[in-house]
N, CA, C and O atoms as a DFTB+ gen file, in Angstrom:
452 C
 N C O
     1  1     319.318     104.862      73.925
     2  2     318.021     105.385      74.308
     3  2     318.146     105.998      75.697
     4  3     318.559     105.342      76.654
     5  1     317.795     107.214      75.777
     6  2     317.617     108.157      77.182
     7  2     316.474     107.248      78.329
     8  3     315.301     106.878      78.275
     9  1     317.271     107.192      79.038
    10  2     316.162     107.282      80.399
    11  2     314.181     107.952      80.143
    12  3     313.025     107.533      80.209
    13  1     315.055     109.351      79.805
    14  2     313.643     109.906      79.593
    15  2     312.416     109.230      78.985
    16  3     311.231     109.375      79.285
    17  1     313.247     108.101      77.633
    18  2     311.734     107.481      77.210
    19  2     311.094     107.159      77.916
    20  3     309.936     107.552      78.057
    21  1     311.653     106.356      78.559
    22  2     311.033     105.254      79.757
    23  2     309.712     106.135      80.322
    24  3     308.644     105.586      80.591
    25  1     309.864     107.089      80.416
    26  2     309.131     107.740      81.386
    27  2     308.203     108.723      80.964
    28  3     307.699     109.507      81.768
    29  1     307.851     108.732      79.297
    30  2     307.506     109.013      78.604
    31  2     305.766     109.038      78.886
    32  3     305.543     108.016      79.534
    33  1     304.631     109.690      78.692
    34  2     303.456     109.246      78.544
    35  2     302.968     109.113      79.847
    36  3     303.594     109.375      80.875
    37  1     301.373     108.530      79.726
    38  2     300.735     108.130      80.703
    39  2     301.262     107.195      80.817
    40  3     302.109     106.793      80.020
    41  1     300.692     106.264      82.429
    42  2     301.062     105.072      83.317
    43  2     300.724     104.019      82.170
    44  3     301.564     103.156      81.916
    45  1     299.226     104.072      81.298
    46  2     298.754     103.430      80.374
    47  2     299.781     103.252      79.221
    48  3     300.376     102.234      78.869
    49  1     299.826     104.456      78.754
    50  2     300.915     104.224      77.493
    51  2     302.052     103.710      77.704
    52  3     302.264     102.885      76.815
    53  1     303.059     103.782      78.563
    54  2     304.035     102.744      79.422
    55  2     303.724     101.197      79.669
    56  3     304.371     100.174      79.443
    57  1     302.649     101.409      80.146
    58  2     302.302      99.668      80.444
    59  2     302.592      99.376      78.929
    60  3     303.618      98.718      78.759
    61  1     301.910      99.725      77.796
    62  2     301.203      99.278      76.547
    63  2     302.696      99.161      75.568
    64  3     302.965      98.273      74.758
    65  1     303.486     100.296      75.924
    66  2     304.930     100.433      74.843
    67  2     305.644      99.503      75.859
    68  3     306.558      98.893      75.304
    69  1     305.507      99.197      77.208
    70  2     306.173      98.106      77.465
    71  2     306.143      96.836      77.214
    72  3     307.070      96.109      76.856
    73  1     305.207      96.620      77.383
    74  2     304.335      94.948      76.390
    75  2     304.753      94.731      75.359
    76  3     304.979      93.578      74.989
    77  1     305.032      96.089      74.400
    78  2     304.966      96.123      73.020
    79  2     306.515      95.402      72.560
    80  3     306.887      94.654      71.656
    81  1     307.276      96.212      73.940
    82  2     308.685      95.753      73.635
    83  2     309.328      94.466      74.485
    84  3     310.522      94.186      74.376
    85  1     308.213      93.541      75.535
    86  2     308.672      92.543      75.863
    87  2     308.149      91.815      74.718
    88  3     308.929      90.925      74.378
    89  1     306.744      91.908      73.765
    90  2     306.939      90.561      72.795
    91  2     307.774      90.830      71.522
    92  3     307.735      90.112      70.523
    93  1     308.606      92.046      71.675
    94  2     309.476      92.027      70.414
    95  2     310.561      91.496      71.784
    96  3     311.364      92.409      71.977
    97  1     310.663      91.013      72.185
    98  2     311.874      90.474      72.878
    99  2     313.072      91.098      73.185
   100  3     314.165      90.536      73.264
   101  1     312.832      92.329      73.365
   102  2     313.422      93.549      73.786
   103  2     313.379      94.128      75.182
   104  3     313.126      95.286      75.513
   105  1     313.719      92.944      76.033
   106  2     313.146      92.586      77.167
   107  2     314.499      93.661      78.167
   108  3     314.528      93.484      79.385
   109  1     315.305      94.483      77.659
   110  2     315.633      94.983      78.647
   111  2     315.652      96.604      78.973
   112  3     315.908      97.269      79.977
   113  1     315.189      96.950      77.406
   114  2     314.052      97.871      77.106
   115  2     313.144      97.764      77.734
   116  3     312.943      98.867      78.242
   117  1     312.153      96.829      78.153
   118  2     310.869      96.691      78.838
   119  2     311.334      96.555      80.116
   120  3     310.713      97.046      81.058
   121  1     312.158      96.062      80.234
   122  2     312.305      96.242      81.656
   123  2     312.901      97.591      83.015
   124  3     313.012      97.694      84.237
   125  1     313.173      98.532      81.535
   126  2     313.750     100.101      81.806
   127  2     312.329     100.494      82.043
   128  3     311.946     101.085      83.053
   129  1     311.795     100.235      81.336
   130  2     309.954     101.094      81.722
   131  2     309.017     100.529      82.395
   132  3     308.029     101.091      82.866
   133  1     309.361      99.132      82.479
   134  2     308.773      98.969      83.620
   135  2     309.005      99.216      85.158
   136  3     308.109      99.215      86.002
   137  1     310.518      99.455      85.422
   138  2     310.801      99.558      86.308
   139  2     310.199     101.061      87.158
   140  3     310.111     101.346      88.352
   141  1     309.922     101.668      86.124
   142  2     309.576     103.102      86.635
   143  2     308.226     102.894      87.072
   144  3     307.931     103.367      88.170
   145  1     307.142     102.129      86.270
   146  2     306.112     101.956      86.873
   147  2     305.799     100.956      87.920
   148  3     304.622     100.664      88.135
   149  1     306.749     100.419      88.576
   150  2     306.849      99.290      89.576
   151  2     306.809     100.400      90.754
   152  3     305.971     100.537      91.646
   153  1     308.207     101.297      90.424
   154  2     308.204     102.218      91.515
   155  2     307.054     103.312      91.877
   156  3     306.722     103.944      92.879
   157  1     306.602     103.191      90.460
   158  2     305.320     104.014      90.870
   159  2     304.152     103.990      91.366
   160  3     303.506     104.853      91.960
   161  1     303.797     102.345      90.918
   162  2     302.671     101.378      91.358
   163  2     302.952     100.240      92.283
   164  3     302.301      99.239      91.984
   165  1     303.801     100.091      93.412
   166  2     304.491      99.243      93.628
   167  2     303.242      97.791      93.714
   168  3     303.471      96.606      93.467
   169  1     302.107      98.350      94.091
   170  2     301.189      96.921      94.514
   171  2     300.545      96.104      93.114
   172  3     299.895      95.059      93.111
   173  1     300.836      96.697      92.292
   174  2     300.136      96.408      90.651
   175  2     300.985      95.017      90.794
   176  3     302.184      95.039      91.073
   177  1     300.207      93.722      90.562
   178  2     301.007      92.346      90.221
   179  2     301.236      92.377      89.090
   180  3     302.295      91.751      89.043
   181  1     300.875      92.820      87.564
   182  2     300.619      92.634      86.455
   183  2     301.992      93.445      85.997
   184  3     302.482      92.993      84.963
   185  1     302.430      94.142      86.366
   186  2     303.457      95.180      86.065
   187  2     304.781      94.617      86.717
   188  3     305.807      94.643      86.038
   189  1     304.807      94.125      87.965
   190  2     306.099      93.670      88.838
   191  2     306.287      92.029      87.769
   192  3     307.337      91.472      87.451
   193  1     305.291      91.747      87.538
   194  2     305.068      90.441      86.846
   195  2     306.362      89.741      86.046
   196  3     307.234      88.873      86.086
   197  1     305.662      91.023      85.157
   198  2     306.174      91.491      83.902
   199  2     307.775      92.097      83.902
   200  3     308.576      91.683      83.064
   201  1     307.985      92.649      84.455
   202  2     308.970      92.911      85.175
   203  2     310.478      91.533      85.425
   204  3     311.411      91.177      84.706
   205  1     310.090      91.216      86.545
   206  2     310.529      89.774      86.632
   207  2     310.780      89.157      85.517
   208  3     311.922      88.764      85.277
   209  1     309.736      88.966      84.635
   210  2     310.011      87.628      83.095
   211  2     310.859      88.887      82.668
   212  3     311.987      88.609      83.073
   213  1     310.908      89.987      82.132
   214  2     311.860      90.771      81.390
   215  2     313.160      90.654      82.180
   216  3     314.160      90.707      81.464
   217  1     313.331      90.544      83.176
   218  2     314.898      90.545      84.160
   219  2     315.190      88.682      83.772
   220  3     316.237      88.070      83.979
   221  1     314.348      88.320      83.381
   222  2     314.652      86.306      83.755
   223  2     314.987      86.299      82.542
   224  3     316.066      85.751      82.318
   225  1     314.129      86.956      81.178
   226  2     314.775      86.667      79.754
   227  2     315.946      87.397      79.420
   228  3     316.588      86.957      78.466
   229  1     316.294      88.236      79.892
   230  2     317.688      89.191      79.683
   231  2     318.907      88.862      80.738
   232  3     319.888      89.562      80.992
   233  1     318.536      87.567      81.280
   234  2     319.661      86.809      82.620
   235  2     319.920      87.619      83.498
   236  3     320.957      87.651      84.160
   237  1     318.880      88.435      83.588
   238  2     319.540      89.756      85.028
   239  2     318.846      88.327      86.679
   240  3     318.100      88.726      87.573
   241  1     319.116      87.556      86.641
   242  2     318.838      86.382      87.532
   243  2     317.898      87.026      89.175
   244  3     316.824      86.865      89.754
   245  1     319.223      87.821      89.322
   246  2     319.192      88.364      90.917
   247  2     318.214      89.275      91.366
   248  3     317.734      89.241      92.499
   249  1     317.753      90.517      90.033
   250  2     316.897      91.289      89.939
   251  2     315.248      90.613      89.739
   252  3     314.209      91.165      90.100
   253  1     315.403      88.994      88.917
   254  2     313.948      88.473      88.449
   255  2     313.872      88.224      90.393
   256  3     313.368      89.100      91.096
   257  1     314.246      87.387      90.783
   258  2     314.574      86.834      92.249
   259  2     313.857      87.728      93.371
   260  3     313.045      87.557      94.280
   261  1     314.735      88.963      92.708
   262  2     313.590      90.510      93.901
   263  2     312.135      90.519      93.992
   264  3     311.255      90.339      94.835
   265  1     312.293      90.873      92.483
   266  2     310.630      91.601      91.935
   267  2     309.833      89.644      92.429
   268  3     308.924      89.658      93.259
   269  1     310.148      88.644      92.024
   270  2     309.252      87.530      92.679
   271  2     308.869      87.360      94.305
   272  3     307.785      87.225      94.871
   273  1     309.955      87.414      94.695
   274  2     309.770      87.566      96.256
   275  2     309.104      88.834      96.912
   276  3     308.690      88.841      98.071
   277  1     309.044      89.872      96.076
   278  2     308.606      90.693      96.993
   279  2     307.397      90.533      96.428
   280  3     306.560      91.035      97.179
   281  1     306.668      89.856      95.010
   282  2     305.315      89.669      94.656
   283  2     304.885      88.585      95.856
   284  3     303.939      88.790      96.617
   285  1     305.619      87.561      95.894
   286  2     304.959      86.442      96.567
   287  2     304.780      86.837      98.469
   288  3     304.116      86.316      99.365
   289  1     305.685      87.927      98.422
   290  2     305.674      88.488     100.175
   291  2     304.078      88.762     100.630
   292  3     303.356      88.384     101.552
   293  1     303.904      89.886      99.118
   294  2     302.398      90.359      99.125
   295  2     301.134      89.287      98.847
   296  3     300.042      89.428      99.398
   297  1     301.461      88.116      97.845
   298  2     300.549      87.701      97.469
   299  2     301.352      86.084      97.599
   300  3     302.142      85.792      96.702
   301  1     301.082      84.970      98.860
   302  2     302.162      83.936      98.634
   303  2     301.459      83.012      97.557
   304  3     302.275      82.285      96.990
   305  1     300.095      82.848      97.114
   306  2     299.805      82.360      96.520
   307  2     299.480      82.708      94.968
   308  3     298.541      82.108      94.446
   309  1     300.209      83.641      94.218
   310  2     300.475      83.733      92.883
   311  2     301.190      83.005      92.169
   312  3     302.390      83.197      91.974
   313  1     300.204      81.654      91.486
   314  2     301.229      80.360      91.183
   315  2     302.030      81.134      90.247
   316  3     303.234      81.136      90.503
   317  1     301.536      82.003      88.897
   318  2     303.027      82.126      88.193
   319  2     304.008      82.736      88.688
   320  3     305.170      82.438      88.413
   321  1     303.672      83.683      89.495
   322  2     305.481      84.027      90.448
   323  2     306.016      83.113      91.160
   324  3     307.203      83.270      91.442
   325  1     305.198      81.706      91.735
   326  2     306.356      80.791      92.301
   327  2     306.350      79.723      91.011
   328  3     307.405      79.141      90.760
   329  1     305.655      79.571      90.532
   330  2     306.569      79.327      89.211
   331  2     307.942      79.605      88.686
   332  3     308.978      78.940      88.649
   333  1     307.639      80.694      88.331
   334  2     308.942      81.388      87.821
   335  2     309.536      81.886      89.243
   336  3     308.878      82.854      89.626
   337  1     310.242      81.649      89.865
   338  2     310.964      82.080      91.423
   339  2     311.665      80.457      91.112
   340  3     312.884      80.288      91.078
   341  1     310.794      79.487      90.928
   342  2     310.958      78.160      91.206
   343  2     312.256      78.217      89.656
   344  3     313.416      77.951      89.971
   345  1     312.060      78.460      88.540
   346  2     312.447      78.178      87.580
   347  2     314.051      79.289      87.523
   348  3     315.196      79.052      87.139
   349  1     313.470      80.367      88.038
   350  2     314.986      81.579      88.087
   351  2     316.306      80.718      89.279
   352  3     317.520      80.655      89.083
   353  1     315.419      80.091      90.619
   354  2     316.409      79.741      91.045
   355  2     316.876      78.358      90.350
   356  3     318.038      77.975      90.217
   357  1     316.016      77.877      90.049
   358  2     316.733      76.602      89.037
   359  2     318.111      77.048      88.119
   360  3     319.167      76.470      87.859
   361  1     317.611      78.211      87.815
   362  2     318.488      78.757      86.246
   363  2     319.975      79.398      87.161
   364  3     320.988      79.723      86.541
   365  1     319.897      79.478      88.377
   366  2     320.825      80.170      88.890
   367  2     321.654      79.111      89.973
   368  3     322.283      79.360      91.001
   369  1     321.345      77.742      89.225
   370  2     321.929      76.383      90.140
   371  2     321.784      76.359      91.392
   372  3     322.746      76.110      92.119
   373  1     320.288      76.668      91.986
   374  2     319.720      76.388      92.775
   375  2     319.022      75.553      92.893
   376  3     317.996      76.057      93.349
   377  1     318.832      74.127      92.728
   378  2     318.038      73.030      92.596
   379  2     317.091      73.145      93.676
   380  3     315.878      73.335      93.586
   381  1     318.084      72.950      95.127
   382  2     317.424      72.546      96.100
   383  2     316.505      73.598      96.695
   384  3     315.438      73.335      97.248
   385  1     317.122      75.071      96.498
   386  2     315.689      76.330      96.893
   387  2     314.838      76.258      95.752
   388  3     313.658      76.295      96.101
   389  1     314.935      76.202      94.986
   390  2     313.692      76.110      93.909
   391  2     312.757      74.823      93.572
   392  3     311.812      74.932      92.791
   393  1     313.067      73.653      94.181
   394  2     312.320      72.251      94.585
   395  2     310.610      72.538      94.948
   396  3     309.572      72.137      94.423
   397  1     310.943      73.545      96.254
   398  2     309.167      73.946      97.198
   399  2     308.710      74.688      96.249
   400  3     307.537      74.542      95.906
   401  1     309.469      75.564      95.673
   402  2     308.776      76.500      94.934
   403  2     307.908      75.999      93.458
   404  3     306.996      76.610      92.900
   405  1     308.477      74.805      93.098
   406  2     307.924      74.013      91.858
   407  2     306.985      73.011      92.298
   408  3     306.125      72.519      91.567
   409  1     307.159      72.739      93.440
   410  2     306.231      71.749      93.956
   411  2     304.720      72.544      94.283
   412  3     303.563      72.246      93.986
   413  1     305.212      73.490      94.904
   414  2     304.058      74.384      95.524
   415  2     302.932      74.825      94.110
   416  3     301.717      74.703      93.954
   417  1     304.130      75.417      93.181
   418  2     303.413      75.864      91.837
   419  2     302.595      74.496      91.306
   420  3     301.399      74.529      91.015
   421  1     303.364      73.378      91.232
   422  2     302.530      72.473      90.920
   423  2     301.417      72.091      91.346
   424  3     300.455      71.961      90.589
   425  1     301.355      71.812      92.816
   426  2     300.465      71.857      93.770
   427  2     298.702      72.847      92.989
   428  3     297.580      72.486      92.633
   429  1     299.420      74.080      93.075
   430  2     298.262      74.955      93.155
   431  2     297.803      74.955      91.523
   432  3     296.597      75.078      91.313
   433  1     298.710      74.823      90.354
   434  2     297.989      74.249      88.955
   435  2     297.347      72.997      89.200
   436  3     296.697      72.559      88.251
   437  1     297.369      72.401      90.115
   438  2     296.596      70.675      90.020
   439  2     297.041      69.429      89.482
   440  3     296.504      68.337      89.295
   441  1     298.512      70.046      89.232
   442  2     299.395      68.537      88.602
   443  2     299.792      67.640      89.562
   444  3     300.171      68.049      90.659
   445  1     299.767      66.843      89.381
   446  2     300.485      65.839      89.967
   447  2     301.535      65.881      90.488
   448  3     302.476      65.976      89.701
   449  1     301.896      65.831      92.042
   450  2     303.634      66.246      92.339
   451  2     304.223      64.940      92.194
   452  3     305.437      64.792      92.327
């Protein structure tokens, strides 16, 4: 598949064929089109989001790691990005940096630490 799809359509139709292809689990497909609209929208959370889980389900580790940190730079309190920040560095045998980050997420869902 060309680059060009990716970039195919309105910002809308991108978001929508990207969705389409993270729940067919074609997550690195979705993550080719999303990336274009990250760069295009950089402040959109819903898109960098998305983004991230497509780089975390396709083991791109280092890339989910970016797109979280630079969500949580903008926004530190978006529990599912330190959620998942908490869970990527887990997955990348980081116990001990990803500890605050699960605690914190916990924290702000209301569980019990």
């Amino acid at each position: 598949m060309s680059d060009t799809y990716y970039e195919f359509g309105t910002a809308a139709e991108r978001w929508d064929r990207a969705r389409l292809f993270f729940e067919a689990k074609e997550y690195r497909t979705a993550a080719g089109i999303l990336r274009g609209l990250v760069d295009e929208y950089p402040r959109q959370t819903a898109q960098r989001l998305l983004l991230a889980r497509a780089y975390y389900h396709s083991a791109q580790l280092n890339r989910a790691e970016t797109e979280l940190r630079a969500l949580l730079d903008r926004d530190p309190v978006e529990p599912y990005a330190r959620l998942m920040l908490g869970r990527t560095l887990e997955r990348q045998g980081r116990a001990g940096e990803a500890a605050p980050h699960l605690r914190m997420a916990a924290a702000m869902a209301g569980d019990p630490v």
